[in-house]
Structures are given as structure tokens and as C-alpha cells.
MISE-506322 format. One record per residue: residue number from 1; residue in one letter; z, y, x of N, C-alpha, C in turn. Coordinates in steps of 0.1 Angstrom, whole numbers. Atoms other than C-alpha are relative to their C-alpha. Layout:
# MISE-506322
pt drenke = NUM | drenpa = A | n.zz = Z | n.yy = Y | n.xx = X | ca.zz = Z | ca.yy = Y | ca.xx = X | c.zz = Z | c.yy = Y | c.xx = X .
...
END
This chain:
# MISE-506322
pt drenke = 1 | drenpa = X | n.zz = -13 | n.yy = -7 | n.xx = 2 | ca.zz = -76 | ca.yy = 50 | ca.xx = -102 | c.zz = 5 | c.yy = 6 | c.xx = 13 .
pt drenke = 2 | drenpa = X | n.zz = -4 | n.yy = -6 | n.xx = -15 | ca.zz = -69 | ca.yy = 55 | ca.xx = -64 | c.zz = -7 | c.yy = 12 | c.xx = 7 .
pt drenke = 3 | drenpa = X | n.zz = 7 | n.yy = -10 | n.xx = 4 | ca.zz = -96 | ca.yy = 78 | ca.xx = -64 | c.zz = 1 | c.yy = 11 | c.xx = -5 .
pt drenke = 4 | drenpa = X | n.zz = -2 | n.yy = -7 | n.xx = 5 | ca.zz = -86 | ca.yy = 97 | ca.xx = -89 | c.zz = 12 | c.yy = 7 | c.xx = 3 .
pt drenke = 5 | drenpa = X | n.zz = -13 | n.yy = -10 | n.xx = -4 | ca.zz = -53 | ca.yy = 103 | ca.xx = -77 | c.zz = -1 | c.yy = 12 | c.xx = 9 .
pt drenke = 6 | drenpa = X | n.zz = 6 | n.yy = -12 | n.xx = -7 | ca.zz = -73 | ca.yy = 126 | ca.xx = -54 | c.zz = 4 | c.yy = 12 | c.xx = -4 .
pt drenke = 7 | drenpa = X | n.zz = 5 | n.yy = -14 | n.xx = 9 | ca.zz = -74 | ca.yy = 153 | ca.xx = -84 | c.zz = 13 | c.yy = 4 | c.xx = 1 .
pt drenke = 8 | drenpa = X | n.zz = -14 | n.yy = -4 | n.xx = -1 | ca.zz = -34 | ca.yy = 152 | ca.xx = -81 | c.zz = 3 | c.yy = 9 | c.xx = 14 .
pt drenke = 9 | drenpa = X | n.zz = -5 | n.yy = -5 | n.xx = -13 | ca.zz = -32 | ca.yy = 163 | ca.xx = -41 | c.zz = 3 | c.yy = 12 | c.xx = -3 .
pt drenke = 10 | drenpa = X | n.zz = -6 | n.yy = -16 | n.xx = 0 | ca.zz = -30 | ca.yy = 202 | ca.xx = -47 | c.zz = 11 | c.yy = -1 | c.xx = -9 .
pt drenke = 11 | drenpa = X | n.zz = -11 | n.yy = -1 | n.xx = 15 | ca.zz = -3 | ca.yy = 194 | ca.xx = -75 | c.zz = 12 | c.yy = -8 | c.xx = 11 .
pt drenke = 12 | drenpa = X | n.zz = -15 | n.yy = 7 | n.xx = -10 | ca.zz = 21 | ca.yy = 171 | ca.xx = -43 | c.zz = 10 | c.yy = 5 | c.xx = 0 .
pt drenke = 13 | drenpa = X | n.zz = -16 | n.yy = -8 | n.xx = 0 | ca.zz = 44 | ca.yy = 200 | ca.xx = -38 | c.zz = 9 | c.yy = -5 | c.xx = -9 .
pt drenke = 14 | drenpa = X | n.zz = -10 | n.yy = 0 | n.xx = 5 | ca.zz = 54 | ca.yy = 203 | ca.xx = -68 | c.zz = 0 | c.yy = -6 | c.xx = -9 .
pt drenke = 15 | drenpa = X | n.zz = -1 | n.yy = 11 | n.xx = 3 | ca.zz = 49 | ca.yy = 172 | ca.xx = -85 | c.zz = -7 | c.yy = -9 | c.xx = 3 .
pt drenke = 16 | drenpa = X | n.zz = 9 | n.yy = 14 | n.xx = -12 | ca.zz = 43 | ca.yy = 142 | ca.xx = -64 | c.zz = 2 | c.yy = -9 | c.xx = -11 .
pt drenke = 17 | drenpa = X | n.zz = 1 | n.yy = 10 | n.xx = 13 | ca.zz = 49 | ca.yy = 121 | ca.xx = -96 | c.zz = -14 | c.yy = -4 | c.xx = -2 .
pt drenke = 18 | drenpa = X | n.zz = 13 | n.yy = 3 | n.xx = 8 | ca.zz = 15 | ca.yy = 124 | ca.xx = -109 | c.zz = -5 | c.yy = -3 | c.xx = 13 .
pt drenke = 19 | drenpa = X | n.zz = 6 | n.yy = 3 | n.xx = -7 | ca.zz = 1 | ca.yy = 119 | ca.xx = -76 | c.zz = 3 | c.yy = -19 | c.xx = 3 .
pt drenke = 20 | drenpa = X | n.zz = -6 | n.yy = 16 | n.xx = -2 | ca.zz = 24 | ca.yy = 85 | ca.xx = -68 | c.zz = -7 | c.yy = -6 | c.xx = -14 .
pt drenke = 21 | drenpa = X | n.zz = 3 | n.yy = 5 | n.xx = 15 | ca.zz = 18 | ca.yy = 74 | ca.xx = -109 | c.zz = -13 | c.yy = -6 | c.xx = 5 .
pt drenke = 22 | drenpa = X | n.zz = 14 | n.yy = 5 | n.xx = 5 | ca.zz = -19 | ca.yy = 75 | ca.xx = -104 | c.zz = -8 | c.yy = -10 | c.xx = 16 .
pt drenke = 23 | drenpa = X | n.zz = -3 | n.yy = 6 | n.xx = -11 | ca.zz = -19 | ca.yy = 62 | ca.xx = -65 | c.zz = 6 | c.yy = -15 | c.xx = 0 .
pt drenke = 24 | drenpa = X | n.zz = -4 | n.yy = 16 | n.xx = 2 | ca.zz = 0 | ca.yy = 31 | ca.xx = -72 | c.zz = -5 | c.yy = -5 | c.xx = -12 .
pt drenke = 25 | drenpa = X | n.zz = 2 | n.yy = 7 | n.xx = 13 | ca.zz = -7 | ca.yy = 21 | ca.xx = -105 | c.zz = -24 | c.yy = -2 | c.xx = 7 .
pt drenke = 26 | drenpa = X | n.zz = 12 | n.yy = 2 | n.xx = -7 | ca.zz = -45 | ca.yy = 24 | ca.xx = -87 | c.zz = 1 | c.yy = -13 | c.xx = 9 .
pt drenke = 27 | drenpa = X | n.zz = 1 | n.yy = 10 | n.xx = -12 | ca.zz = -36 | ca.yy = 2 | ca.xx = -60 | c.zz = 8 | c.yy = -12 | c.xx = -8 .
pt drenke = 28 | drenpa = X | n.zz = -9 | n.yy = 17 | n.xx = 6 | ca.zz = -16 | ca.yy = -27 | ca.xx = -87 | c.zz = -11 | c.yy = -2 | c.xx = -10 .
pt drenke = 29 | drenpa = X | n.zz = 13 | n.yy = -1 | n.xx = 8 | ca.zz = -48 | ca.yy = -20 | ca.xx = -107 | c.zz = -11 | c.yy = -13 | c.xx = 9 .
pt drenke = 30 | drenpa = X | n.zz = 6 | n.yy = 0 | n.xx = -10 | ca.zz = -68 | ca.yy = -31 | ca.xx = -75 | c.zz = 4 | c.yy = -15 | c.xx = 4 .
pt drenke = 31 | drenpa = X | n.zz = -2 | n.yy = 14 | n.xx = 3 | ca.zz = -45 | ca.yy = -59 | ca.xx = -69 | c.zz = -2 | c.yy = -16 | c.xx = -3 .
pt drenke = 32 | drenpa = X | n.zz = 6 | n.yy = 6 | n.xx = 16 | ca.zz = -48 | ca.yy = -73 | ca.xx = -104 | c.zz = -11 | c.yy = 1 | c.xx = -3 .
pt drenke = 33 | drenpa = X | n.zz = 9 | n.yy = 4 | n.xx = 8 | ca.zz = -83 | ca.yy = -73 | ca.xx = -103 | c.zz = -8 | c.yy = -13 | c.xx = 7 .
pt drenke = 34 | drenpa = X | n.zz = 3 | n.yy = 8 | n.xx = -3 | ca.zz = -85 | ca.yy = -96 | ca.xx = -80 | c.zz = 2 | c.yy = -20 | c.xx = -5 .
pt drenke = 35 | drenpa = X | n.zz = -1 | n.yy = 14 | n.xx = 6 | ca.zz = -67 | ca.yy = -123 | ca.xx = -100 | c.zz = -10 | c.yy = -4 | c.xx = -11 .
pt drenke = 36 | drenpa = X | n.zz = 11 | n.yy = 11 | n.xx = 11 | ca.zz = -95 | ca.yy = -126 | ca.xx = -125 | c.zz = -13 | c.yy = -8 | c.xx = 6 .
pt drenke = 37 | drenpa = X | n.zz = 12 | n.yy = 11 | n.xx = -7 | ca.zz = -117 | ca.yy = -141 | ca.xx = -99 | c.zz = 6 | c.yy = -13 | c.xx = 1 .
pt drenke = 38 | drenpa = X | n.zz = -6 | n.yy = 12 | n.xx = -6 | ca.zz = -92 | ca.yy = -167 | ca.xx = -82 | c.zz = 10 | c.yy = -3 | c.xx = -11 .
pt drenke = 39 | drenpa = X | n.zz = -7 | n.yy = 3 | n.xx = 14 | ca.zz = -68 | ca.yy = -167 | ca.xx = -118 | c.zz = 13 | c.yy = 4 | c.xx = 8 .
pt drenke = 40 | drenpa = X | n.zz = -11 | n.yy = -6 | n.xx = -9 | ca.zz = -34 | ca.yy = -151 | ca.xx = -115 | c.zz = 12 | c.yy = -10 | c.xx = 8 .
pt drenke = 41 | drenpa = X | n.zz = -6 | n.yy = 10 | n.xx = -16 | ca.zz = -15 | ca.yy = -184 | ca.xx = -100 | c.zz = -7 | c.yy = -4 | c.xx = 12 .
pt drenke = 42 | drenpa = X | n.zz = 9 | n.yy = 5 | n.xx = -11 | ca.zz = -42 | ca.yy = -192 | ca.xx = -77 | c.zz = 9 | c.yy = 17 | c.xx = 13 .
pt drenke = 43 | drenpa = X | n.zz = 1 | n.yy = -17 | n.xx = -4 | ca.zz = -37 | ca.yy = -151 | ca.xx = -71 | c.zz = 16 | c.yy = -1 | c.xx = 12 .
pt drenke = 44 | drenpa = X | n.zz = -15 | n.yy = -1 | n.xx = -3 | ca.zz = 1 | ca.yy = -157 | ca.xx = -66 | c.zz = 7 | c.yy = -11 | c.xx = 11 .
pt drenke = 45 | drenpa = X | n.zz = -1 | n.yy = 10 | n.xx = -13 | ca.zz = 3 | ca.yy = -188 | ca.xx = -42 | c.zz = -4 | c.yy = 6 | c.xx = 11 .
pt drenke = 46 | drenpa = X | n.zz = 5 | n.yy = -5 | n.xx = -11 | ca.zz = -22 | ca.yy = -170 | ca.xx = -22 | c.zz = 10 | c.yy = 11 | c.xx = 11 .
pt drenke = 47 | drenpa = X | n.zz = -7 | n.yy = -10 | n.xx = -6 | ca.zz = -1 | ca.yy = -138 | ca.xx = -18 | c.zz = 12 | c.yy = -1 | c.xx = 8 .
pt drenke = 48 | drenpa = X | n.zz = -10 | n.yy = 9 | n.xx = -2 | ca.zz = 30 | ca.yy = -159 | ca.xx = -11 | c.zz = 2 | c.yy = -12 | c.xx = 10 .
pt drenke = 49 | drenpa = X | n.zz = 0 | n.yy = 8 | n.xx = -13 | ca.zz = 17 | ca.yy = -177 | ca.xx = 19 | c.zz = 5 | c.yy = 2 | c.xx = 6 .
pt drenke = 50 | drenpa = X | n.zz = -4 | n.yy = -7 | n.xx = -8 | ca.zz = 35 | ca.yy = -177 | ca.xx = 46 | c.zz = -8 | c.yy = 7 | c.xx = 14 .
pt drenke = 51 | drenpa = X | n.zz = 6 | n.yy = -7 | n.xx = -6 | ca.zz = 11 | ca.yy = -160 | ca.xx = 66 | c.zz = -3 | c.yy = 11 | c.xx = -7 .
pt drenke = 52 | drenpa = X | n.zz = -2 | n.yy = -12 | n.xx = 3 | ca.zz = 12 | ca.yy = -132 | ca.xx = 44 | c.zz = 12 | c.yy = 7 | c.xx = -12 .
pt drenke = 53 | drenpa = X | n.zz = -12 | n.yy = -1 | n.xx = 9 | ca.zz = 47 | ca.yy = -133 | ca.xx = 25 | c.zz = 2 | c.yy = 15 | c.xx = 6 .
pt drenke = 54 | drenpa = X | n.zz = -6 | n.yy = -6 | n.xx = -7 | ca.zz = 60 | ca.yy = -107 | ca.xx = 49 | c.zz = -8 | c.yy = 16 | c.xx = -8 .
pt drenke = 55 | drenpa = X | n.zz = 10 | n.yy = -11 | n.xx = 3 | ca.zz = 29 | ca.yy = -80 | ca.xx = 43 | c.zz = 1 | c.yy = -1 | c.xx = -17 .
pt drenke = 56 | drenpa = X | n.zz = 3 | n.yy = 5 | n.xx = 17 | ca.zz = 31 | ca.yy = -91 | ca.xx = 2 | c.zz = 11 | c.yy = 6 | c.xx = -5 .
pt drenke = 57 | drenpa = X | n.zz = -16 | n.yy = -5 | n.xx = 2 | ca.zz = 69 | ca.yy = -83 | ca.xx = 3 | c.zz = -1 | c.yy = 13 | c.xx = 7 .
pt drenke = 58 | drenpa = X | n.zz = -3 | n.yy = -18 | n.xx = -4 | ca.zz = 67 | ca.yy = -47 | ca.xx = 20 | c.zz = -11 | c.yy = 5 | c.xx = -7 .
pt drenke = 59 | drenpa = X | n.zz = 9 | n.yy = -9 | n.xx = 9 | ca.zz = 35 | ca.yy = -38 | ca.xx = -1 | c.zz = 8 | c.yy = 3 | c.xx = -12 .
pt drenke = 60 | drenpa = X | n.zz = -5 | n.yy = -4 | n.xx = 11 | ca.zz = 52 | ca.yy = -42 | ca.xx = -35 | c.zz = 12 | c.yy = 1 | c.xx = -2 .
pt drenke = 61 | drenpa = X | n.zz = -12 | n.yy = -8 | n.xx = 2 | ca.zz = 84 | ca.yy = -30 | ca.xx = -23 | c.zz = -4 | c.yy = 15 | c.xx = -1 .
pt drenke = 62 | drenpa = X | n.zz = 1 | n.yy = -17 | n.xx = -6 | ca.zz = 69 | ca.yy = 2 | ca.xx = -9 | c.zz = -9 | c.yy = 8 | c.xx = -12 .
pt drenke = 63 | drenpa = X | n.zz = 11 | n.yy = -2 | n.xx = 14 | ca.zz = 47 | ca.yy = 4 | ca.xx = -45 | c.zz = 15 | c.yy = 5 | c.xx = -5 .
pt drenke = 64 | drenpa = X | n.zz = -10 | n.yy = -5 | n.xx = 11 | ca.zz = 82 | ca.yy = 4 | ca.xx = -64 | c.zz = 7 | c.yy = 14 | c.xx = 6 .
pt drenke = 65 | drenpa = X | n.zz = -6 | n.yy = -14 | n.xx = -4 | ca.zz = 98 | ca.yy = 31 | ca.xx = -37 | c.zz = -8 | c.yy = 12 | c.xx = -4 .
pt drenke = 66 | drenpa = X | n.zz = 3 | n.yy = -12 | n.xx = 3 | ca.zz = 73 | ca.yy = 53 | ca.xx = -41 | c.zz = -2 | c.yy = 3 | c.xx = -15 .
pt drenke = 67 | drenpa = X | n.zz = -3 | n.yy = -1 | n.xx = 13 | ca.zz = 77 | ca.yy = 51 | ca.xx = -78 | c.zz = 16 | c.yy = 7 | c.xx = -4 .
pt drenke = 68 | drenpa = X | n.zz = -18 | n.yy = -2 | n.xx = -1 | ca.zz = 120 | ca.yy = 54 | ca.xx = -73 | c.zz = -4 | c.yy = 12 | c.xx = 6 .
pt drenke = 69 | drenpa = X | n.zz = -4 | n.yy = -10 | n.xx = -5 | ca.zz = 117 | ca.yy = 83 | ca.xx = -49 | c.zz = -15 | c.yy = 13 | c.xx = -10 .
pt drenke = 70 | drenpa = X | n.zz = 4 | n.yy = -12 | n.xx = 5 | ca.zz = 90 | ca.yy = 102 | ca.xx = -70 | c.zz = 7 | c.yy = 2 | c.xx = -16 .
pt drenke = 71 | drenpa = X | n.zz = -3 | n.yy = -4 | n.xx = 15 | ca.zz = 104 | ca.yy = 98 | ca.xx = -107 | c.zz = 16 | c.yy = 2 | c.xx = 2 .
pt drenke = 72 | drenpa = X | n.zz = -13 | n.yy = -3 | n.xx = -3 | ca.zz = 142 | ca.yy = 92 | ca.xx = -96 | c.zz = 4 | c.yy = 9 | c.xx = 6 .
pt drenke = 73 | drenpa = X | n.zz = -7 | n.yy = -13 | n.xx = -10 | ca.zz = 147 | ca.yy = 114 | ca.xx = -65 | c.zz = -4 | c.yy = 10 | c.xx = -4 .
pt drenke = 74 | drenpa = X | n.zz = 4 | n.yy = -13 | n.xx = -3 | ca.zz = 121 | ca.yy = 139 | ca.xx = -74 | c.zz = -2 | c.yy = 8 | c.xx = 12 .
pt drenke = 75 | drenpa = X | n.zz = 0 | n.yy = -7 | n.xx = -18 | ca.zz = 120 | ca.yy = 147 | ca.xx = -36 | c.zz = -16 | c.yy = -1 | c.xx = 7 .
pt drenke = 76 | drenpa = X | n.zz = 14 | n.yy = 2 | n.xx = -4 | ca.zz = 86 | ca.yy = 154 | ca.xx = -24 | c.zz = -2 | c.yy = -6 | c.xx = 14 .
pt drenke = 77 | drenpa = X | n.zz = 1 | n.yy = 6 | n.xx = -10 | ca.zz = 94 | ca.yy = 141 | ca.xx = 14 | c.zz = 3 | c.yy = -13 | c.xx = 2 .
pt drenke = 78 | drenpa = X | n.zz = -2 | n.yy = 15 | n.xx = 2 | ca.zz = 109 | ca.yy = 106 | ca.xx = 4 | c.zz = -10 | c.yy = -1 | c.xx = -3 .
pt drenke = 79 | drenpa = X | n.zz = 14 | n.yy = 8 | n.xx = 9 | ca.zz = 78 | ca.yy = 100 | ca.xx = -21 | c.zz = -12 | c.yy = 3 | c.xx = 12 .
pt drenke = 80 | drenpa = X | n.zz = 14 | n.yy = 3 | n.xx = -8 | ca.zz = 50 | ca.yy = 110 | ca.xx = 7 | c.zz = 5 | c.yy = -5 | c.xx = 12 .
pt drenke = 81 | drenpa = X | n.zz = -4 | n.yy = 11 | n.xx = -8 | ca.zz = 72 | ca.yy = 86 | ca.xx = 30 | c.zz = -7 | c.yy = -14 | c.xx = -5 .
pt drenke = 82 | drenpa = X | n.zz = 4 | n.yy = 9 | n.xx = 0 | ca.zz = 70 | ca.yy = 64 | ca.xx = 8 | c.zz = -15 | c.yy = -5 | c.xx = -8 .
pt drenke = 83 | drenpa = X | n.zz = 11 | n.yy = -3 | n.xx = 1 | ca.zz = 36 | ca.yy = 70 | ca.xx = -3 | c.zz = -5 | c.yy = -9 | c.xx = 16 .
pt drenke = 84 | drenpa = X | n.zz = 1 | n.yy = 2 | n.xx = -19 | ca.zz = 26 | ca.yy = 68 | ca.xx = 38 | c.zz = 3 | c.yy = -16 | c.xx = 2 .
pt drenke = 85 | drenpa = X | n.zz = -6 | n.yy = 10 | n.xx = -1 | ca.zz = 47 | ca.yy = 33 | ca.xx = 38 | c.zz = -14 | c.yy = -10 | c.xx = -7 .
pt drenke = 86 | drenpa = X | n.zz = 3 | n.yy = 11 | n.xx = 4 | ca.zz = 26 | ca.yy = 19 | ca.xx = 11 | c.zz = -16 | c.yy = -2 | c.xx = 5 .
pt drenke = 87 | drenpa = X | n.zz = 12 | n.yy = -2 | n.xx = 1 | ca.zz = -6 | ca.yy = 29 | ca.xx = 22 | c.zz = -4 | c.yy = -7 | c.xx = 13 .
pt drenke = 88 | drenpa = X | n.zz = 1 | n.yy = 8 | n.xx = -11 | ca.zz = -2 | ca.yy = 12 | ca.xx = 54 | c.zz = 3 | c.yy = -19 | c.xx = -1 .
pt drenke = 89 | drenpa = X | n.zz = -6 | n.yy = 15 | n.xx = 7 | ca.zz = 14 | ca.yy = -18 | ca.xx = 38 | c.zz = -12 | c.yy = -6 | c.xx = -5 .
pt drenke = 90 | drenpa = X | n.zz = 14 | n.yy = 4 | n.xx = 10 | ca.zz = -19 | ca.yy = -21 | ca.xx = 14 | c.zz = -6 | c.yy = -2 | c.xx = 12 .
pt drenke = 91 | drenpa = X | n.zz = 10 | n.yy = 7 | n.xx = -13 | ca.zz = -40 | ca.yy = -21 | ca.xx = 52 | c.zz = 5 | c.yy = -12 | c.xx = 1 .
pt drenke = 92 | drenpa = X | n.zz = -6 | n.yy = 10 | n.xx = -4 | ca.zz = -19 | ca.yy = -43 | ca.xx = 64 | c.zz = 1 | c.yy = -17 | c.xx = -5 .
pt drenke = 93 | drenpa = X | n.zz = 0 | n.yy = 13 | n.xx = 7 | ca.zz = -18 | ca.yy = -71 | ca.xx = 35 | c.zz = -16 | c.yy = -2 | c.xx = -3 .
pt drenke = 94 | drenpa = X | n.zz = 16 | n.yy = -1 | n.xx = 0 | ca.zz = -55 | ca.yy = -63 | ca.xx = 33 | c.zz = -5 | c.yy = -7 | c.xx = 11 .
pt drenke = 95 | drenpa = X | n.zz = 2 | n.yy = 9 | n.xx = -12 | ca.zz = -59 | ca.yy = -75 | ca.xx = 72 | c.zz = 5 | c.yy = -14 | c.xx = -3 .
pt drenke = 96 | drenpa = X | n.zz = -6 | n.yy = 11 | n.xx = -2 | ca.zz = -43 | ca.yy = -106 | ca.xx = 64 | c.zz = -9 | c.yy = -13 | c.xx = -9 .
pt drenke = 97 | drenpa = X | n.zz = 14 | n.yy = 9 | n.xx = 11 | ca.zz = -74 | ca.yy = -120 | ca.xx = 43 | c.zz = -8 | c.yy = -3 | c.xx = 12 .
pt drenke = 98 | drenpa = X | n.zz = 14 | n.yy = 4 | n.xx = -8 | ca.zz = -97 | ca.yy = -114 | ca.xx = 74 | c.zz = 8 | c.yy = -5 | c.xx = 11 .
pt drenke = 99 | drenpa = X | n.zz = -3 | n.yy = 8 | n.xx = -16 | ca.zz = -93 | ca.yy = -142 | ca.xx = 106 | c.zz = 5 | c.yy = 9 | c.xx = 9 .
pt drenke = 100 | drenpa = X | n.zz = -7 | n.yy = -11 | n.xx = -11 | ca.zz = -73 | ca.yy = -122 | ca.xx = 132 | c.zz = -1 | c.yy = 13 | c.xx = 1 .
pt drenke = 101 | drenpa = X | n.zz = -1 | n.yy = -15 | n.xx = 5 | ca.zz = -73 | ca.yy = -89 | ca.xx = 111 | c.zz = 8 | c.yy = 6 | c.xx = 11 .
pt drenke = 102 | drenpa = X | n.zz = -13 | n.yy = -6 | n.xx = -8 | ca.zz = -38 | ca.yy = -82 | ca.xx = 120 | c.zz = -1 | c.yy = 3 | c.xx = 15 .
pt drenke = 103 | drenpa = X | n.zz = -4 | n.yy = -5 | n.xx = -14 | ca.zz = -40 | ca.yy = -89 | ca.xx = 155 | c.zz = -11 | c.yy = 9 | c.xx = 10 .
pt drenke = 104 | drenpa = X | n.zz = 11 | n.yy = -10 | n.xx = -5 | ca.zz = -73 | ca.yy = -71 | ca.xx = 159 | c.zz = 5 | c.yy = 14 | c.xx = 2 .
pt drenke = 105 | drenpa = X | n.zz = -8 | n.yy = -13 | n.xx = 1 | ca.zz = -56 | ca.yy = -40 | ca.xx = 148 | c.zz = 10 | c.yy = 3 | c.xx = 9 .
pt drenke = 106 | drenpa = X | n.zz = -11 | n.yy = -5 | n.xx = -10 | ca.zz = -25 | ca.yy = -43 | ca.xx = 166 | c.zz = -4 | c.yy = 2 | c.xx = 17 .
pt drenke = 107 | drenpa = X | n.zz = 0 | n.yy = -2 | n.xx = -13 | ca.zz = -43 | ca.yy = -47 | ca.xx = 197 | c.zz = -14 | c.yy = 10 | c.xx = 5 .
pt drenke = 108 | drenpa = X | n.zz = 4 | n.yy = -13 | n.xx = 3 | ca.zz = -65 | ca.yy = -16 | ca.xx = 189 | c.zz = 8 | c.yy = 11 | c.xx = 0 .
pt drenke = 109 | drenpa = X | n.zz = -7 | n.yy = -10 | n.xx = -2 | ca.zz = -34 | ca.yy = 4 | ca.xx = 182 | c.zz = 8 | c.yy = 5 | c.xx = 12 .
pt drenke = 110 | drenpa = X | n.zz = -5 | n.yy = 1 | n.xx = -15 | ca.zz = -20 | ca.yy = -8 | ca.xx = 215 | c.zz = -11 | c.yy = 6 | c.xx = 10 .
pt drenke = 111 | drenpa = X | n.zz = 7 | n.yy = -7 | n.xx = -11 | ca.zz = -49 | ca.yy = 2 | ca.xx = 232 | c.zz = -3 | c.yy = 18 | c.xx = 1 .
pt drenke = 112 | drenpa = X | n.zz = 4 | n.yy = -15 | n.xx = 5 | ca.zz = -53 | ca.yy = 38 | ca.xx = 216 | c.zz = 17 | c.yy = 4 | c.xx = 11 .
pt drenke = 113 | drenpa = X | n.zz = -14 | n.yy = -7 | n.xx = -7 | ca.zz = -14 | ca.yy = 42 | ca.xx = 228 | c.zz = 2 | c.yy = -1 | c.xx = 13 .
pt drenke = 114 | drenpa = X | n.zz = 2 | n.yy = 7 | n.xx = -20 | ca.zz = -26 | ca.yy = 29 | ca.xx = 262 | c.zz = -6 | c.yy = 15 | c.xx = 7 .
pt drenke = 115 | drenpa = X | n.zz = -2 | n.yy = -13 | n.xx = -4 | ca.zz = -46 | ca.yy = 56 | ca.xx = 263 | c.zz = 4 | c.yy = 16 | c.xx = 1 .
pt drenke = 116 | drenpa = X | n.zz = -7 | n.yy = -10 | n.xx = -4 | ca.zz = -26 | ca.yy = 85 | ca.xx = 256 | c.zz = 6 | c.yy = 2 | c.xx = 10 .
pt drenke = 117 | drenpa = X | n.zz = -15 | n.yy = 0 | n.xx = -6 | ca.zz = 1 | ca.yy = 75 | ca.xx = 278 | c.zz = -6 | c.yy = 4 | c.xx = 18 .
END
């Protein structure tokens, strides 16, 4: 499904709907397919740890924004905000499965900003 929302990009201008629609409902697809291995409370405790409440809570906030700012606002620079938002959120709770994801990354992005500077 996340894939496919590919076939939406030339259509963003001027409806980022179908692109968010097929984008997130991809990535709650994606999700949910992991609860049929571990079962969906196993699924739900997990997500709800507190080592990754934080990342669990801005992924499927930034799922519903970019649903609110593409079907409600209709604004194409809110929705590929929050588009942008979720797609980093999804890394992000994604790193939090592997042993010192997170801090591998952050101290990756710190070094990339090291060397610009």
C-alpha cells in the first residue's frame, strides 16, 4: 500500500488526499500486520512500553494529522508536513525494536551536522 501511494506523487499538488489516504492507511496496514504474529495485545503492550510510548504516541498522532490536514484542511503544505512528520516518526518507532537504534542514529545525525559545520 505504501508503495503504491507512489502512483499518487504527480497528483500531490493538487490532491494530496489520495496520496496521504494510500500512504498511511499503507503504513497502519504495515503496522497491523505485525499483530498477527505476536497477537494484537501482545502487539499493544509492546507498542506501549515505556521505551517506546513516546515514538508510538507521535507515530499515530502524525498518521491522524496527515489524514486532518489532507481531507479537512485540504492544504497541500500542512499535509506534506505532516506527511514528512510521519515518515520520520514511522523510522523512528521502527529504531526502537533494534538495541541502540535510536541512539545509533542520533549520533549519526550528529556527526553528519559535525560535519557541515
Amino acid at each position: 500500500m505504501s508503495l503504491l501511494s507512489l502512483v499518487a506523487v504527480p497528483q500531490i499538488a493538487l490532491h494530496p488526499e489520495k496520496f496521504a489516504l494510500l500512504y498511511t492507511f499503507g503504513n497502519l496496514v504495515s503496522l497491523c500486520s505485525t499483530a498477527c504474529l505476536w497477537g494484537p495485545c501482545a502487539q499493544l503492550r509492546d507498542m506501549f512500553k515505556p521505551v517506546r510510548v513516546v515514538a508510538t504516541s507521535v507515530y499515530l498522532v502524525s498518521m491522524v494529522a496527515t489524514l486532518v490536514c489532507a481531507f479537512k484542511l485540504r492544504m497541500l503544505f500542512p499535509t506534506l508536513l505532516a506527511l514528512l512528520l510521519q515518515m520520520i516518526a514511522m523510522v523512528w518507532y521502527c529504531l526502537t525494536y533494534i538495541p541502540f537504534g535510536q541512539d545509533l542514529l542520533a549520533r549519526c545525525l550528529a556527526g553528519c551536522c559535525c560535519c557541515f559545520l
